[in-house]
C-alpha positions as CSV (number, residue, x, y, z in Angstrom):
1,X,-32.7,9.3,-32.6
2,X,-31.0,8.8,-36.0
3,X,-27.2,8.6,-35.8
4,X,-25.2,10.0,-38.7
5,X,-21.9,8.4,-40.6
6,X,-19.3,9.2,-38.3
7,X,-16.4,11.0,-40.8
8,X,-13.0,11.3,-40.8
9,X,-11.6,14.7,-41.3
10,X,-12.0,16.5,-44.8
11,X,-10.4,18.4,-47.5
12,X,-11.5,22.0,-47.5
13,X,-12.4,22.5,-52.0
14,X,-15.4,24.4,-52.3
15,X,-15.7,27.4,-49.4
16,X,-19.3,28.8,-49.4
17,X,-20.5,31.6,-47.8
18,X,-24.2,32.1,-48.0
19,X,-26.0,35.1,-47.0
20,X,-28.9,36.8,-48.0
21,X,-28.0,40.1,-50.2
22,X,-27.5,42.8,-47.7
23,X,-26.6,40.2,-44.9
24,X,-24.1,37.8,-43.4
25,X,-25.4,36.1,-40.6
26,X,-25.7,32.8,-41.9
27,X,-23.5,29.5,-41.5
28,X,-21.0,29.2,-44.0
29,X,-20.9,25.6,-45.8
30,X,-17.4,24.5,-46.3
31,X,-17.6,20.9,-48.2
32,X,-15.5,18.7,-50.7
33,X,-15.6,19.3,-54.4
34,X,-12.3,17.3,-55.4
35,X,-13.6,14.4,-56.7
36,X,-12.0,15.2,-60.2
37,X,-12.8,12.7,-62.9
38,X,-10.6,14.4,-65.6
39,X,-11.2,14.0,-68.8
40,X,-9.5,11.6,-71.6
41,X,-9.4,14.5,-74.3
42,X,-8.5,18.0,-73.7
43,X,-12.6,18.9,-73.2
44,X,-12.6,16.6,-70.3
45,X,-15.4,13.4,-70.3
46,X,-18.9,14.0,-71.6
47,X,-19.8,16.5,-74.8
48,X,-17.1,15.9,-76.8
49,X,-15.2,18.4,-79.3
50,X,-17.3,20.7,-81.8
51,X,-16.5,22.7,-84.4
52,X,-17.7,26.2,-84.9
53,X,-20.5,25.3,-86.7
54,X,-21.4,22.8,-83.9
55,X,-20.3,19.5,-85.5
56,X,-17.4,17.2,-84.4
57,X,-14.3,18.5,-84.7
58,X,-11.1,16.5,-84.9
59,X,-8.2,18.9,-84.6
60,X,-6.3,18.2,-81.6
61,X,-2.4,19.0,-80.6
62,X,-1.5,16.0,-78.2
63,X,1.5,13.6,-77.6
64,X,0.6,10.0,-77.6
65,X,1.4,9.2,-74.1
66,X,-0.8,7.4,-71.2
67,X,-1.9,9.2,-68.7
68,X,0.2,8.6,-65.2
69,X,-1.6,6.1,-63.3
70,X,-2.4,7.0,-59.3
71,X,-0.3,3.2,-58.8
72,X,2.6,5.3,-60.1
73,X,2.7,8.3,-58.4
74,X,4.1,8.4,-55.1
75,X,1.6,9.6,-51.8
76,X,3.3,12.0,-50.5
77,X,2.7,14.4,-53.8
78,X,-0.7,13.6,-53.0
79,X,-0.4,15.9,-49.3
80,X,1.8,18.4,-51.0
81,X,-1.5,19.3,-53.4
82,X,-3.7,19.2,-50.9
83,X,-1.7,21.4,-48.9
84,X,-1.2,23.8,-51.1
85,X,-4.8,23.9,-52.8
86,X,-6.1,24.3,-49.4
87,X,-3.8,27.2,-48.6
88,X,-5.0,28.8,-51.8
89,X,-8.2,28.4,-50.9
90,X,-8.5,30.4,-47.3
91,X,-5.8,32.7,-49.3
92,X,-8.4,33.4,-52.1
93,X,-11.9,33.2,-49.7
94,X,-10.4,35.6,-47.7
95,X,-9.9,38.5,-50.4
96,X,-12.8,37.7,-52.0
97,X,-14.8,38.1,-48.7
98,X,-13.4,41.4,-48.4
99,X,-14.5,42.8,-51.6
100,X,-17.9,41.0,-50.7
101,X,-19.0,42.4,-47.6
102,X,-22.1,41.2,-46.3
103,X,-23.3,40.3,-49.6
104,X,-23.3,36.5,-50.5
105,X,-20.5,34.6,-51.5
106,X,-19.7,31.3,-53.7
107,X,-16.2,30.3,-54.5
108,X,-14.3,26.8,-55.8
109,X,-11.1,27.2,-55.5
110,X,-10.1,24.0,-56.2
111,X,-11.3,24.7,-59.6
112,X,-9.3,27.7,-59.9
113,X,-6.3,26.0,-58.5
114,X,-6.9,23.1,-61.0
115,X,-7.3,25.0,-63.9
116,X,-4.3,27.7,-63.2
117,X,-1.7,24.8,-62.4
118,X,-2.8,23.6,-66.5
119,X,-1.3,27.6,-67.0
120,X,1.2,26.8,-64.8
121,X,2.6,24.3,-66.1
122,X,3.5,26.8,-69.5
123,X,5.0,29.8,-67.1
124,X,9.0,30.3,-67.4
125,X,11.0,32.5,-65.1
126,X,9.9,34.7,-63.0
127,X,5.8,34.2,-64.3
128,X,5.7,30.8,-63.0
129,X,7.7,32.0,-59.6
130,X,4.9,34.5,-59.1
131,X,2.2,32.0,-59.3
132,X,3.5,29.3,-57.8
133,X,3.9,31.8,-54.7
134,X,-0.2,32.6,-55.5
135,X,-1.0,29.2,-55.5
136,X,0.9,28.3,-52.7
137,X,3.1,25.7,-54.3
138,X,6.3,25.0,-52.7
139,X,9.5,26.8,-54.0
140,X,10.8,22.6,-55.4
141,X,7.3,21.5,-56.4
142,X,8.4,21.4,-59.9
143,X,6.4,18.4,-61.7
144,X,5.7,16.7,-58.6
145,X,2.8,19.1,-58.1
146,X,1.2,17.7,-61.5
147,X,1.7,14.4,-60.0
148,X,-0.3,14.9,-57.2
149,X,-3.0,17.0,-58.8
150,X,-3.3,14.3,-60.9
151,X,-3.4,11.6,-58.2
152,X,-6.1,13.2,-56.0
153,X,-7.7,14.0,-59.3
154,X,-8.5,10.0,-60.0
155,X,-8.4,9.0,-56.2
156,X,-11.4,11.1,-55.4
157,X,-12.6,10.5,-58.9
158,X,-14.7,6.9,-57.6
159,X,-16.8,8.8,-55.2
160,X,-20.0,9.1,-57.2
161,X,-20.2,5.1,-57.8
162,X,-18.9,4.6,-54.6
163,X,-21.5,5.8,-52.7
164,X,-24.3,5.1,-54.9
165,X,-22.7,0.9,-54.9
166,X,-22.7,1.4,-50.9
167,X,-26.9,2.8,-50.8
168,X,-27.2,-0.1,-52.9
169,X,-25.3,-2.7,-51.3
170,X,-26.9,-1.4,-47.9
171,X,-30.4,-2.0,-49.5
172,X,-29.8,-5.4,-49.8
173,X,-28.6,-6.2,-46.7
174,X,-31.3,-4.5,-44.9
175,X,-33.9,-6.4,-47.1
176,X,-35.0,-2.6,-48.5
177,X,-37.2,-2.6,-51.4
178,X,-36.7,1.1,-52.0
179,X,-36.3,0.7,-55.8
180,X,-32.7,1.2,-57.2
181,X,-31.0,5.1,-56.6
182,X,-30.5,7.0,-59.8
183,X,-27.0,7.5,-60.5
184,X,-27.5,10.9,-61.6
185,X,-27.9,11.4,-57.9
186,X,-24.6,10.4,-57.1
187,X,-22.5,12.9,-59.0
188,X,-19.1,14.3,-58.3
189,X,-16.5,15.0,-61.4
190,X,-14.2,17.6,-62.2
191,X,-13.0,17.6,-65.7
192,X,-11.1,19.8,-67.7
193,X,-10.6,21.1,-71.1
194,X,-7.6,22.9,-73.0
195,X,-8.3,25.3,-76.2
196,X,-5.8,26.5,-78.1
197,X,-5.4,28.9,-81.3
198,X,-5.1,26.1,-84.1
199,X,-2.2,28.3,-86.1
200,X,0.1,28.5,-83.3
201,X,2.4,25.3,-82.3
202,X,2.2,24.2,-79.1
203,X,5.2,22.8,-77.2
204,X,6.0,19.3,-76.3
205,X,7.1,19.7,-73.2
206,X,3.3,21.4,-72.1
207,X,1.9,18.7,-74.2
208,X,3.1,16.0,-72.6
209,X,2.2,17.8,-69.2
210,X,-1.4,18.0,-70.3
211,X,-1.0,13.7,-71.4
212,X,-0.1,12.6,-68.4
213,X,-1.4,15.1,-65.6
214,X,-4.9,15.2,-67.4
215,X,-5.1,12.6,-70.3
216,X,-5.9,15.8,-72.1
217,X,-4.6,17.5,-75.6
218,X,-5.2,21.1,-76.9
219,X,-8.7,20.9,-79.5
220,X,-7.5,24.1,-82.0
221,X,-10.1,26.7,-82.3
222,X,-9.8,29.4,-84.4
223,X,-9.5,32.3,-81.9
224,X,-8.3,34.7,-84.8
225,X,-11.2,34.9,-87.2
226,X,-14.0,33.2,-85.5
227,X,-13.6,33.8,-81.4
228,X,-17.5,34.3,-80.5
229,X,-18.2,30.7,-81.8
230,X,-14.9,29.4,-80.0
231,X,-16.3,31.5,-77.0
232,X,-20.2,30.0,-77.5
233,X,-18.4,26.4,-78.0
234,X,-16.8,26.7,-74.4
235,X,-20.2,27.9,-72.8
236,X,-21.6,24.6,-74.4
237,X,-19.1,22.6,-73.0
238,X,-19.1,24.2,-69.4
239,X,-22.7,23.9,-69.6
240,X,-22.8,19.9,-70.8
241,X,-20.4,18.9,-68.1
242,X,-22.2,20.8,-65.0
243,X,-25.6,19.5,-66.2
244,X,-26.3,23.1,-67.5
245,X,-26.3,24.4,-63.8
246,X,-23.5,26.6,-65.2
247,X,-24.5,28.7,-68.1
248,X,-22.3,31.2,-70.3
249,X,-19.3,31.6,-68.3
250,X,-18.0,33.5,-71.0
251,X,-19.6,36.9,-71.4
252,X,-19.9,38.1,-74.7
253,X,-16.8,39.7,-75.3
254,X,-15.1,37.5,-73.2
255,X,-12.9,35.9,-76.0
256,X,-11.7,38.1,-78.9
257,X,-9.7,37.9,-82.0
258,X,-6.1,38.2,-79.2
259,X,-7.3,35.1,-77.5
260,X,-5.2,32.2,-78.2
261,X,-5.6,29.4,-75.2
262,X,-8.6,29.4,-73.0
263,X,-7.7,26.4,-69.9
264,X,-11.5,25.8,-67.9
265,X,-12.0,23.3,-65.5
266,X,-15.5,22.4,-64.9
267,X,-16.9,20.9,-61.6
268,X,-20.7,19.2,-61.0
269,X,-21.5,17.8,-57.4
270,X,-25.1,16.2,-56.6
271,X,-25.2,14.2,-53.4
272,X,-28.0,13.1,-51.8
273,X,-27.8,13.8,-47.6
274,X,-26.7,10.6,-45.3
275,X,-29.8,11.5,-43.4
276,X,-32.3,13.1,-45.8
277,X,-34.7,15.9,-44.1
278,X,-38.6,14.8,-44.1
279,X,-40.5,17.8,-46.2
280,X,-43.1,17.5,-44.1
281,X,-41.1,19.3,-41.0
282,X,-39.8,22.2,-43.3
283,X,-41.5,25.5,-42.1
284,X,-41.1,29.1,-42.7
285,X,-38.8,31.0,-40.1
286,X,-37.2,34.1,-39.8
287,X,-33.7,34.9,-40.7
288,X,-31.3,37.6,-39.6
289,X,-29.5,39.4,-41.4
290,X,-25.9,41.4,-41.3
291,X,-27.6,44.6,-41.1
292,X,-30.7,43.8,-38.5
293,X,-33.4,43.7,-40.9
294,X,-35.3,39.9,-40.9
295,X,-36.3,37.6,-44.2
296,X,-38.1,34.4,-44.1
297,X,-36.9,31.6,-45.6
298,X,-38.1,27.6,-45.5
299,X,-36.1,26.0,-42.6
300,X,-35.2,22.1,-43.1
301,X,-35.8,20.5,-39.7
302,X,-34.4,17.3,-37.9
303,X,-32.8,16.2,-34.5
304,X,-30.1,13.8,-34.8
305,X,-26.3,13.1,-34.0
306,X,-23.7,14.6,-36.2
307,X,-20.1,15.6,-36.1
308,X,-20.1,18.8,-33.8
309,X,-17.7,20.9,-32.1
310,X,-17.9,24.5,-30.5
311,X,-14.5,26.0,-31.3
312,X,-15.6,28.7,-28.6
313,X,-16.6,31.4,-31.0
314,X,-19.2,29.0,-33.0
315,X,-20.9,26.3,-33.3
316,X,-19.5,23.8,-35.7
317,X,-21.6,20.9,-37.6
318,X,-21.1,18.3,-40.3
319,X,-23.6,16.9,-42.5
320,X,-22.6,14.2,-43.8
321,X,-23.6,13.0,-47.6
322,X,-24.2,9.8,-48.8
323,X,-21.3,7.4,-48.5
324,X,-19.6,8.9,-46.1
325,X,-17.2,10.5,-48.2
326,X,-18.1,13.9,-48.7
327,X,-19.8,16.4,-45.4
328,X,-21.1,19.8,-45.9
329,X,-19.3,21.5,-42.5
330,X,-21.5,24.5,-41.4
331,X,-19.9,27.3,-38.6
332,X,-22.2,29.4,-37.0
333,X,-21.0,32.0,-35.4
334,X,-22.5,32.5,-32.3
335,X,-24.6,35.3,-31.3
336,X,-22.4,38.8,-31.0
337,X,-19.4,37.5,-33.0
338,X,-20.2,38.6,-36.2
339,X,-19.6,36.5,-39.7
340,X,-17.0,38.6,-40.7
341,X,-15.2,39.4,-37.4
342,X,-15.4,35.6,-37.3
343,X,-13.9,35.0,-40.6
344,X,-11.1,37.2,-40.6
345,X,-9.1,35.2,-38.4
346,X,-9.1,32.0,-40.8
347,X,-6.5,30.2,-41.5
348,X,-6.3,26.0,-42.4
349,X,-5.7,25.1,-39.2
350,X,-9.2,26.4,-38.1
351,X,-12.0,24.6,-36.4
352,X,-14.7,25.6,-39.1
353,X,-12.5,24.1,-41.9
354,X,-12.6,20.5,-40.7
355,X,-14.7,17.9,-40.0
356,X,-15.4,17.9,-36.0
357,X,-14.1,14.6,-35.0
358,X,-16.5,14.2,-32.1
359,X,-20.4,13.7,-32.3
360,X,-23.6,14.7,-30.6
361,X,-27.1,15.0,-30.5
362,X,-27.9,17.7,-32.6
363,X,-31.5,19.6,-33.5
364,X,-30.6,21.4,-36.6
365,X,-32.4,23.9,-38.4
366,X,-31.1,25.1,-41.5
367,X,-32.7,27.3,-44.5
368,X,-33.2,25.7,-47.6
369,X,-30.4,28.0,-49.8
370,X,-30.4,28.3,-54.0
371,X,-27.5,30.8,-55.1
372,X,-26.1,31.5,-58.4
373,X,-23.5,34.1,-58.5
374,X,-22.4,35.7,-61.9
375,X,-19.5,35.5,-63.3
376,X,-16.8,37.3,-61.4
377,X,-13.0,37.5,-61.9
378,X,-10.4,36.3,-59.6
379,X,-7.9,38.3,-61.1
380,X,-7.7,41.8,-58.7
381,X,-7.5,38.6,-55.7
382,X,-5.1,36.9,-57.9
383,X,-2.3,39.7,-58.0
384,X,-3.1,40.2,-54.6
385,X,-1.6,37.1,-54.1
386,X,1.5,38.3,-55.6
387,X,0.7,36.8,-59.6
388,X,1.7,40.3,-61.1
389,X,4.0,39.6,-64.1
390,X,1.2,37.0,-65.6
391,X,-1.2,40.0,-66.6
392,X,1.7,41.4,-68.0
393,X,3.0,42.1,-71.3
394,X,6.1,40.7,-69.2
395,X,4.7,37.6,-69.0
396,X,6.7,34.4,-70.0
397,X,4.6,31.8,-71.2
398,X,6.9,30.1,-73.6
399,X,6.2,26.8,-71.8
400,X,3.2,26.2,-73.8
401,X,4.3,28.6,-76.9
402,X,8.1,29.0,-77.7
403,X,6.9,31.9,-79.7
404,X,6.0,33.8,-76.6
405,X,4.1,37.3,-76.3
406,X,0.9,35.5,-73.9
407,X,0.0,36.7,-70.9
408,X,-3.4,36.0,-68.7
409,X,-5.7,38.3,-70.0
410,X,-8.2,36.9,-66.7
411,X,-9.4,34.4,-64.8
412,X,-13.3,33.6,-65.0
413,X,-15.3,31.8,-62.2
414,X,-19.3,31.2,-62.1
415,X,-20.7,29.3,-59.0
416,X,-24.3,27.7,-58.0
417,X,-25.4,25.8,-54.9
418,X,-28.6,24.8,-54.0
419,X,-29.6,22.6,-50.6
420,X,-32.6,20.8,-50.1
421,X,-34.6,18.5,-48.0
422,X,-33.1,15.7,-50.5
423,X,-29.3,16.8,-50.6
424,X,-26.7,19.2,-52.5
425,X,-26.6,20.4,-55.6
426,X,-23.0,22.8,-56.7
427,X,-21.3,23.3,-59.9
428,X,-18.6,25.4,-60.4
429,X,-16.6,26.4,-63.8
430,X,-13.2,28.3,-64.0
431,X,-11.7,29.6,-67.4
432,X,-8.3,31.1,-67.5
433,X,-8.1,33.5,-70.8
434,X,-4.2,33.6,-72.3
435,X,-3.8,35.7,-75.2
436,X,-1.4,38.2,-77.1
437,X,-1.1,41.4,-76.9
438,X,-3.1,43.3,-80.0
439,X,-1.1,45.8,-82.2
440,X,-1.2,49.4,-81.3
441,X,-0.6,52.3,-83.3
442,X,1.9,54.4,-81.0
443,X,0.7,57.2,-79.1
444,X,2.2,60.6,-78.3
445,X,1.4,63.9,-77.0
446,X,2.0,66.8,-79.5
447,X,1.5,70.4,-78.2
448,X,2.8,73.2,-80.5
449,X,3.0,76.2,-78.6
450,X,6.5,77.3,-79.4
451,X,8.3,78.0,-82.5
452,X,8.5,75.3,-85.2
453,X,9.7,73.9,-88.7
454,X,6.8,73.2,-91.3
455,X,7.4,71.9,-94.4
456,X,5.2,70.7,-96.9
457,X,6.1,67.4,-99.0
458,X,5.3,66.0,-101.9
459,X,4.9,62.3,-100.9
460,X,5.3,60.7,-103.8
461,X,8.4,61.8,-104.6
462,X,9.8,63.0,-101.3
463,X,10.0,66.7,-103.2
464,X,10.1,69.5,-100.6
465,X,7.5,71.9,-102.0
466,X,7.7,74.4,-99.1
467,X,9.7,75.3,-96.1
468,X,10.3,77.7,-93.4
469,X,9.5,78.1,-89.4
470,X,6.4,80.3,-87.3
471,X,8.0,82.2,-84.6
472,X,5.3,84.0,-84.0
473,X,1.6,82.1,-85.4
474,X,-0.2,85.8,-84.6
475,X,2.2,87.6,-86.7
476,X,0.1,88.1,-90.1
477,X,3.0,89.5,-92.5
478,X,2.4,91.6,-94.8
């Protein structure tokens, strides 16, 4: 019997639900993806800035202040973000679920929390009320919620090289000769990037926001004229810092000549498993689904003690990734409760949404799972939440621009997640599109069916070549 880390409880970031399309019956993987290495510029660590014709580009709006150091910020902002990005997630999972149905389901919401607080922080008046209520922040978080995105963002940051040091550290000790792990293994970051329109001027006060809270400035694009290559440089980014397991975020169209800030935080997790399955037990099984009908997927296979619990409506298991750190938390409902009667009670106090404290022996059969979703919008969840005025022409976002007229044209999300006998693969990317409104000519509705003036002008000169009324327009004269 081979005994798994035992884990303290953990943060609920990434809430997976995967089914096979048409069904629900699976577990649904709840598992950490918060281990944000922001990035030193505004397009977040990795690829850095390009221009539209793909070469370095050097226009950035930024204030030259450090970046806030964890040492400085005090703990307890650290539990206020937590608290709330949790909140927004079961707040956001369970709209989105309802629009799903028994279709499959991938959601980060700590990478839309991350990347709407960096829109946040712009919102005046009643704009930022609205989605501070949506993302669950309290009424007085004021900037203390930047300080403890920011904390958590470079406290969970170490996780990668933490765990990867500890395989290697336990190697040595146990006189292993396994050859030395790959550190592209041993993955976890979150970065984010800020693009702005490079003709507008973009406040201090967001600036200095964006310095401290993500060591980030605003790279100018040229939205205006050139918005598909801005667009096709964001996808590039996305793509570079999610090892190209997310891919054109952006839709064509996406971005236009009224876009003038795109905010996109971009997260990449690959972990190997504490306890890695052995191939050679995988086998093909069959696999219920929502609606009765059977699939057969490959089944991963072992027997072996993990975090369990049975919250008397499901059976609850963690598996536990390398280090010790991070645990993909599986609840499976048990047979007659369905997923979604199961789910619709959720809340962050729930069972399925921690890791069970106590252990035992455990044979676990799971399906070996690869899902992409496309890119889907948050937004209709979004104002759900009660962030109405953002989509607005009401909007207020003269936080970032004192010039005003933005408001969120949409908020962008595109998920993967794939598990294998080795470990777990998931990379999620959120964009949050601000723009103006564009120019219309004004619309009216002209129906002449009663008597009228006509007149005709010369234009030119404003001469009044003709004038009278129809009373009647079926009255031919003579």
């Amino acid at each position: 019997m081979r005994r798994a880390v035992d884990l303290p409880a953990m943060l609920v970031a990434l809430v997976v639900t995967c089914g096979v399309s048409g069904g629900g019956g699976i577990a649904w993987f709840i598992g950490l993806l918060a281990g944000c290495s922001s990035a030193s510029s505004a397009r977040g660590a990795g690829a850095g800035p390009t221009g539209p014709d793909g070469g370095p580009s050097e226009q950035v709006a930024r204030v030259d202040i450090a970046r806030d150091p964890v040492s400085g910020i005090a703990p307890g902002n650290v539990d206020v973000a937590v608290a709330a990005n949790n909140a927004f997630a079961v707040d956001l999972y369970g709209r989105l679920e309802a629009d799903a149905g028994t279709g499959n389901l991938l959601v980060s919401p700590i990478s839309a929390s991350l990347a709407l607080t960096m829109a946040y922080a712009g919102a005046v008046g009643q704009t930022a009320t609205e989605m501070a209520t949506a993302l669950h922040f309290g009424p007085d978080a004021g900037s203390s919620i930047f300080d403890g995105q920011n904390a958590l963002d470079q406290t969970l940051t170490g996780h990668g090289a933490a765990a990867l040091a500890s395989v290697v550290q336990n190697n040595a000790q146990d006189g292993v000769d396994a050859g030395a792990p790959s550190p592209s293994d041993y993955e976890l970051q979150v970065v984010n990037s800020v693009w702005g329109e490079k003709t507008y001027t973009w406040s201090t006060p967001f600036l200095t926001i964006m310095a401290k809270s993500y060591g980030a400035g605003v790279y100018l694009e040229d939205f205006i004229n050139q918005p598909d290559e801005a667009r096709q440089a964001i996808d590039a980014w996305v793509g570079a810092e999610t090892d190209d397991r997310i891919e054109n975020l952006l839709p064509e169209g996406a971005i236009d000549s009224t876009t003038r800030m795109v905010l996109v935080n971009a997260i990449h997790l690959k972990f190997p498993w504490a306890n890695p399955f052995d191939p050679s037990t995988t086998q093909v099984g069959s696999f219920t689904r929502a609606d009765g009908t059977t699939v057969s997927p490959s089944f991963m296979n072992d027997t072996l003690t993990l975090p369990y619990k049975d919250d008397g409506q499901a059976q609850i298991v963690g598996l536990p990734l390398s280090g010790g750190d991070l645990s993909v938390v599986i609840a499976l409902p048990h047979e007659g409760t369905s997923l979604q009667a199961y789910e619709s009670p959720l809340s962050t106090g729930s069972a399925a949404l921690a890791q069970p404290s106590s252990t035992s022996d455990i044979t676990l059969s799971i399906p070996k799972v690869t899902f992409t979703s496309p890119t889907f919008s948050l937004k209709p969840a979004l104002q759900a939440m009660g962030m109405q005025v953002a989509f607005t022409p009401a909007a207020n976002f003269t936080g970032m621009y004192t010039g005003g007229g933005l408001y969120l044209f949409d908020v962008l999300q595109k998920t993967t997640i794939a598990m294998q006998e080795t470990g777990v693969e998931a990379a999620a990317a959120t964009a949050v599109l601000i723009g103006t409104f564009a120019a219309e000519s004004p619309s009216a509705s002209v129906i002449v069916n009663r008597p009228y003036l006509v007149a005709i002008i010369d234009v030119p000169t404003g001469a009044i070549l003709f004038l009278g009324q129809v009373e009647d327009p079926t009255a031919g004269g003579t």
